[in-house]
C-alpha positions as CSV (number, residue, x, y, z in Angstrom):
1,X,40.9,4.4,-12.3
2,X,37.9,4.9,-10.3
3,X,36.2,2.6,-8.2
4,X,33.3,0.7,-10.0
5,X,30.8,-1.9,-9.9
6,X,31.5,-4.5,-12.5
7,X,30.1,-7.9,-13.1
8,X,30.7,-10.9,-15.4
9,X,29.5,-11.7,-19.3
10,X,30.4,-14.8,-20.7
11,X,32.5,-14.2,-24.2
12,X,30.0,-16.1,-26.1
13,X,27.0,-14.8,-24.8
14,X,27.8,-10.9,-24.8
15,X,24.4,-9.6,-26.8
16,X,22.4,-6.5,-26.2
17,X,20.3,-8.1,-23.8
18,X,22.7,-9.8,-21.5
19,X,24.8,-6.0,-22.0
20,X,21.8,-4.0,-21.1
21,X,20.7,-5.9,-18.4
22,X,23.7,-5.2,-16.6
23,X,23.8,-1.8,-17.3
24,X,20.1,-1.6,-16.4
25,X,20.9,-2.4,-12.7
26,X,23.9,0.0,-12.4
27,X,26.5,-2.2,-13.1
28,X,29.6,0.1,-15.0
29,X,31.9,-2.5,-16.0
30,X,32.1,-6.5,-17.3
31,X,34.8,-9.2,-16.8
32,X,35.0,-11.9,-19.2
33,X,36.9,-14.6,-19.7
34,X,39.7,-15.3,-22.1
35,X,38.0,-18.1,-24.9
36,X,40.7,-21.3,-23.9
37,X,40.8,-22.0,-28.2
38,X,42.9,-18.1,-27.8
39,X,45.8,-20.2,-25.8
40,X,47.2,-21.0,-29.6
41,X,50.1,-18.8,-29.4
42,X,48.6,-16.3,-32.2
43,X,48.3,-12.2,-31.7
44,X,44.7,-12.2,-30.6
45,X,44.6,-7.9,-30.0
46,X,41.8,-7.6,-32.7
47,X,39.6,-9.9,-30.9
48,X,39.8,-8.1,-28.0
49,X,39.5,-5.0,-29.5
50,X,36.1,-5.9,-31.0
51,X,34.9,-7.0,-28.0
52,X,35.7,-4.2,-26.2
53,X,34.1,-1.7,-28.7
54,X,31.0,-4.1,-28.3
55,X,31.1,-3.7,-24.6
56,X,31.5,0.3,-24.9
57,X,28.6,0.5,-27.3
58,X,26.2,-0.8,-24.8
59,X,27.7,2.1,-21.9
60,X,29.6,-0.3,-20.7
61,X,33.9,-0.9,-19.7
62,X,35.5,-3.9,-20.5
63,X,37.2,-3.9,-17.4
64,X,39.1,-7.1,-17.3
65,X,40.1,-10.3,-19.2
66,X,39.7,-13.1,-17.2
67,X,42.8,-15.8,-17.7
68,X,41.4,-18.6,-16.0
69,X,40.9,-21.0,-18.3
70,X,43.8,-20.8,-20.3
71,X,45.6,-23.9,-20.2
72,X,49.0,-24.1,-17.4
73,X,48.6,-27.5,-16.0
74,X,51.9,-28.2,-17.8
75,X,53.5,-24.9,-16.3
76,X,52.1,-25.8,-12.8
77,X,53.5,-29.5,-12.8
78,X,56.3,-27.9,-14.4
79,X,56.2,-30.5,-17.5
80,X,57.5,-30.9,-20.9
81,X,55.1,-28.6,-22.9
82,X,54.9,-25.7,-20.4
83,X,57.5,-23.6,-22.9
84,X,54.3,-23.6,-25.3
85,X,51.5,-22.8,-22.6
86,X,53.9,-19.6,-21.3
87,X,54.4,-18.7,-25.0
88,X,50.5,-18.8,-25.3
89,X,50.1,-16.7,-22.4
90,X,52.7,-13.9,-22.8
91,X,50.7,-14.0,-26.6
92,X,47.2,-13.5,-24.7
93,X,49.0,-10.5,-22.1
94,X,50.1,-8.3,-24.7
95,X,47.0,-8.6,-26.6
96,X,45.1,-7.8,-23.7
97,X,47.2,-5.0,-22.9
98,X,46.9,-3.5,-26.6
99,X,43.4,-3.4,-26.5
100,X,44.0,-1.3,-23.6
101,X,42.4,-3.6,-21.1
102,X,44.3,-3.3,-17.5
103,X,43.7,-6.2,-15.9
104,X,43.7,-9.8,-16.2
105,X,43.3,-12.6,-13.4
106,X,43.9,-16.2,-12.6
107,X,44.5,-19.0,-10.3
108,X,47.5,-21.3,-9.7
109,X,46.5,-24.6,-8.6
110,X,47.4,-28.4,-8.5
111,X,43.5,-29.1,-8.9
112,X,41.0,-26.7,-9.2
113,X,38.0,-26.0,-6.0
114,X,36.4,-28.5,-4.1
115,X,32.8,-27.8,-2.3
116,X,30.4,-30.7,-0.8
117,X,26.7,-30.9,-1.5
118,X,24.4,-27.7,-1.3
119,X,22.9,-26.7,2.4
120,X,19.7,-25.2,2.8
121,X,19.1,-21.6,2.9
122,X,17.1,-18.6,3.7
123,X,13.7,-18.6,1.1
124,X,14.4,-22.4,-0.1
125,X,17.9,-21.1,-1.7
126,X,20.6,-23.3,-1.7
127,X,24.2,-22.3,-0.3
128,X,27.1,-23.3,-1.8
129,X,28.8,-25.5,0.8
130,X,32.5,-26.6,2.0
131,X,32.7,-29.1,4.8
132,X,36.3,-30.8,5.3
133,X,35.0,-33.8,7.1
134,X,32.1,-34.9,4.6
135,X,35.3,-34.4,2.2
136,X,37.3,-37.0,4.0
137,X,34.7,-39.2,3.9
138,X,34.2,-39.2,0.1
139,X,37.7,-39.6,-0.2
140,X,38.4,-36.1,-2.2
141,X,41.1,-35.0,-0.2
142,X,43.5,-37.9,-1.4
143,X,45.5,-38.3,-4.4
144,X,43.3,-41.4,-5.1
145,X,40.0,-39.6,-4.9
146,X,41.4,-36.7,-6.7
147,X,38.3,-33.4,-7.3
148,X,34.9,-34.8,-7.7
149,X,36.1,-38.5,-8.4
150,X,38.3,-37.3,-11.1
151,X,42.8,-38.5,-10.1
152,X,45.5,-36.0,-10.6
153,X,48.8,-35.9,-10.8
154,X,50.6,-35.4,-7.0
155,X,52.3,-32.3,-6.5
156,X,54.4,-30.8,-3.3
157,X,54.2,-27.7,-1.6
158,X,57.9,-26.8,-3.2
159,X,57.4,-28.3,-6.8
160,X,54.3,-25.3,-6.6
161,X,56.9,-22.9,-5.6
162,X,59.0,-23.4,-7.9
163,X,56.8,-23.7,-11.2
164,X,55.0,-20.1,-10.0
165,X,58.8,-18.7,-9.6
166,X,59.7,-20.2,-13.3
167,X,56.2,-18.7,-14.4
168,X,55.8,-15.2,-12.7
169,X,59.2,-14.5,-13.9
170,X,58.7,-15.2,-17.6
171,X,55.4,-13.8,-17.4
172,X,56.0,-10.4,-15.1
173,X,58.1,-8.8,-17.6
174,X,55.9,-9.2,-20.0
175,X,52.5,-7.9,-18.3
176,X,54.8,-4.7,-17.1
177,X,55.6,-4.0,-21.2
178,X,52.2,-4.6,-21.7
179,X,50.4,-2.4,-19.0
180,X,48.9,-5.4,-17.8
181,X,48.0,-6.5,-13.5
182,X,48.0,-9.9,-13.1
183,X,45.8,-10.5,-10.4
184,X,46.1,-14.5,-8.4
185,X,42.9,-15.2,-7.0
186,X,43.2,-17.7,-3.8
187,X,42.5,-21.3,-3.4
188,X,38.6,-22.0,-2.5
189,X,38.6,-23.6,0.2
190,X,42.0,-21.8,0.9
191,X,42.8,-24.7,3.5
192,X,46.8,-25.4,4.4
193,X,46.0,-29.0,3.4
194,X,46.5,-31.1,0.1
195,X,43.3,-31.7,-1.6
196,X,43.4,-34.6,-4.1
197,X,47.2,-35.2,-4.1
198,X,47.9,-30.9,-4.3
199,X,49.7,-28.9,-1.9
200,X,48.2,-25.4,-2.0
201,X,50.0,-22.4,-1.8
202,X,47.4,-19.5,-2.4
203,X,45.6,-20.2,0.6
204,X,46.9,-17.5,3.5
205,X,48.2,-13.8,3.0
206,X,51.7,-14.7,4.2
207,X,51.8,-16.8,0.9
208,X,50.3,-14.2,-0.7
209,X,53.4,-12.0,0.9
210,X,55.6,-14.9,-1.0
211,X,54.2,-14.6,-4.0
212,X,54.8,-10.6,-4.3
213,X,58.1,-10.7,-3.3
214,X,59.2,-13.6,-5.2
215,X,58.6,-11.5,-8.3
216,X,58.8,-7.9,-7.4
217,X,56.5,-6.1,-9.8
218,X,53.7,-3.6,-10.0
219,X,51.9,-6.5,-12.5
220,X,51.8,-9.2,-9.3
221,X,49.1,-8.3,-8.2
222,X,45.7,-9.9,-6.2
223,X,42.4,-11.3,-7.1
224,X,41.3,-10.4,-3.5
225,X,38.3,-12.3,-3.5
226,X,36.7,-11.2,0.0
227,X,35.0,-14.7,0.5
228,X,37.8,-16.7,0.0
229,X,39.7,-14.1,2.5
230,X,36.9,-14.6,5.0
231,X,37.2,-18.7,4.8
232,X,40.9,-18.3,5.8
233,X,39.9,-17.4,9.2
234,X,41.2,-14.6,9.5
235,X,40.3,-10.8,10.3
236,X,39.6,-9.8,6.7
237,X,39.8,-6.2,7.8
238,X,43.3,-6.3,8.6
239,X,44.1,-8.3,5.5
240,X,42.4,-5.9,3.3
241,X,45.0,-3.4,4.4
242,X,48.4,-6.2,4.8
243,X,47.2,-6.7,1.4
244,X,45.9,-3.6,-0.4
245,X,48.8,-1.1,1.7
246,X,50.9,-2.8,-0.6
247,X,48.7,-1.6,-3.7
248,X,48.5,-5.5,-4.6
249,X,44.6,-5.7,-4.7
250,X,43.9,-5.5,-8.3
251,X,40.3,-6.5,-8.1
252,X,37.7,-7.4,-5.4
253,X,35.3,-10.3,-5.4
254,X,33.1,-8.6,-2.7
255,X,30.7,-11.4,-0.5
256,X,30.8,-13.2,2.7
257,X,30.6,-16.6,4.1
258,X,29.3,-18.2,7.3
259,X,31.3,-20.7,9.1
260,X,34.8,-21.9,9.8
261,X,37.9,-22.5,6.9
262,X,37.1,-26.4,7.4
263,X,33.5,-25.9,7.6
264,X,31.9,-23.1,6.1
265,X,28.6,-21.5,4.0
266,X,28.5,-18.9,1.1
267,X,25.7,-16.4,1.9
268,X,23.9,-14.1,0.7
269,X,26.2,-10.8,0.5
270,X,24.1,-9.3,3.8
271,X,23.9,-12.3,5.8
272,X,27.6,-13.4,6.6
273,X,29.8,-13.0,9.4
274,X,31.5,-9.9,8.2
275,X,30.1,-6.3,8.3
276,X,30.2,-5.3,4.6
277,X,30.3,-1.5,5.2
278,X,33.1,-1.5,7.3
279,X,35.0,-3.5,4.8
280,X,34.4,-1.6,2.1
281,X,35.1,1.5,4.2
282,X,38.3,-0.5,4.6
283,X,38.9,-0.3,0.8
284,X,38.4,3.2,0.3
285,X,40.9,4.1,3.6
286,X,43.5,1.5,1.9
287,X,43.3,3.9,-1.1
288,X,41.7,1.2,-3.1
289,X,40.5,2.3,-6.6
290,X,39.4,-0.7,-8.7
291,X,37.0,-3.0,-9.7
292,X,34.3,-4.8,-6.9
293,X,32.5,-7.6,-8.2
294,X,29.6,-9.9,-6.8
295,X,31.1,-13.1,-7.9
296,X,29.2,-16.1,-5.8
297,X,25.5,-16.0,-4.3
298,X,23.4,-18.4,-3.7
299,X,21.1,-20.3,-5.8
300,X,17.5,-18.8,-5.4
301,X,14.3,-20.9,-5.0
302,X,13.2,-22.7,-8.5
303,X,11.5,-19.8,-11.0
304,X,13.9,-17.4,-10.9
305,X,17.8,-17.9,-12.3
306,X,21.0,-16.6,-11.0
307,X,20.8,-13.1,-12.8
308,X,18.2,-12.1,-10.5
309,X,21.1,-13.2,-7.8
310,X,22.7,-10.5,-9.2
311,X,20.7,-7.9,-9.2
312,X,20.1,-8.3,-6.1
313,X,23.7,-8.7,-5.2
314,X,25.1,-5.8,-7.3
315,X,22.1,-3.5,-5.4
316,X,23.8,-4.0,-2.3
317,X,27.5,-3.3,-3.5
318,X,25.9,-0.3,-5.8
319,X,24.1,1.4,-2.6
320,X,28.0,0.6,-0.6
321,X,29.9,2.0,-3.2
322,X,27.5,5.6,-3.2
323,X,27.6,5.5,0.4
324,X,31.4,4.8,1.4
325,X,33.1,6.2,-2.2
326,X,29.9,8.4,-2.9
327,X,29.9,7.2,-6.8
């Protein structure tokens, strides 16, 4: 695998145009995610196939199948019915892996991400925003108030632990057979806290150190999304190697934020806090090989929509990638 630039296509809105756009602007690869309907327990390789024969057609990879959306609330809260959703996803691996697809990705939350309203930004753009305190006051970080007004179940920092244990090890095997990285992205915000009656435990690189060495496997693997990093706190330069010196970083959602983990902006890829050369010279000395990704940017001014986001974001990473990896 070489490093490439890939970006995302939706599974129901893969045509030529959407295809060619994105080969258009440079991009070499596409992640899409996994149809939720798939999660039926049935062999769903030829799908997959197709679509990836689709992809190719238009110069494109198919570089990843995205398994976020699958259902696993049941395997989370560790409920009656998980059986089924684990059966579903080992069904979903190997088909991924058959159509020769080597990665897939996900998240293992209580209750999925939490952001306040929009802030203001450069050109009339609007920033997508986390502050903890304006949180609080809505009353989203308690059981009651659940995400966005919407209760869920409440869940502890060691029932987590224990349904991803009971999940990774069911599921590990299975993604090795297959030729498959499974790769966690982190909480966003990736806050210690509880946010609507869920402990989170994808929200620092020592848990991220957990999680690898609860399951030994080269399939456990890391979503390392760079912004989520960034909101941590911490000095994403040395958690781009604690991480990737491990050869965990399956894939990299590369952009930036602005702020503190409790209080924070996402901004444009060349206006955050971190120097984006520097980490993606960090990549390359780390040995990193694989996907990078735009993944969030903000919403531009009204008459223009968010492909034109990417371009412009995917620009930037294309011109990084020539200059550090010189593809």
């Amino acid at each position: 695998m070489v490093a490439q630039l890939i970006d995302q296509a939706r599974w129901d809105d893969a045509g030529s145009e959407k295809l060619n756009f994105l080969k258009a602007i440079g991009v070499q690869g596409v992640i899409m995610r996994v149809p939720p309907p798939f999660a039926d327990g049935e062999d769903h390789t030829e799908d997959f196939t197709r679509m990836k024969r689709h992809v190719e057609q238009h110069g494109l990879e198919l570089s990843a199948l995205h398994c976020g959306n699958l259902p696993k609330h049941d395997i989370v809260y560790g409920r009656e019915g998980r059986e089924r959703q684990l059966k579903a996803w080992q069904a979903i691996v190997r088909g991924i892996g058959a159509a020769g697809v080597g990665l897939t990705a996900t998240t293992y939350q209580g209750i999925g991400h939490f952001r306040t309203p929009s802030a203001d930004g450069r050109g009339g753009s609007k920033y997508s925003t986390f502050r903890m305190e304006e949180l609080q006051e809505r009353g989203g970080t308690s059981w009651e108030g659940g995400h966005q007004g919407r209760p869920t179940d409440p869940i502890s920092e060691d029932e987590m632990w224990a349904s991803i244990q009971w999940f990774y090890e069911r599921l590990m095997p299975v993604a090795e057979e297959a030729g498959v990285r499974v790769c966690l992205h982190p909480d966003d915000p990736p806050v210690p806290d509880p946010l609507g009656g869920a402990a989170r435990i994808t929200s620092s690189i020592e848990q991220y150190h957990r999680v690898f060495d609860s399951v030994p496997s080269e399939s456990n693997a890391m979503l390392f999304c760079q912004g989520c990093v960034a909101e941590m706190g911490v000095d994403v330069y040395d958690a781009i190697r604690s991480v990737g010196q491990r050869g965990k970083i399956g894939l990299v959602h590369f952009r930036d934020v602005r702020g503190t983990p409790y209080d924070f902006v996402e901004t444009y890829i060349d206006e955050g806090q971190n120097d984006m050369h520097r980490a993606m010279q960090t990549y390359k000395e780390i040995g990193f090989n694989g996907p990078f990704m735009m993944d969030h940017t903000p919403v531009l001014p009204q008459g223009f929509d968010s492909w034109h986001g990417h371009a412009y974001a995917n620009g930037y990473i294309k011109a990084l990638l020539q200059i550090v990896y010189g593809k």
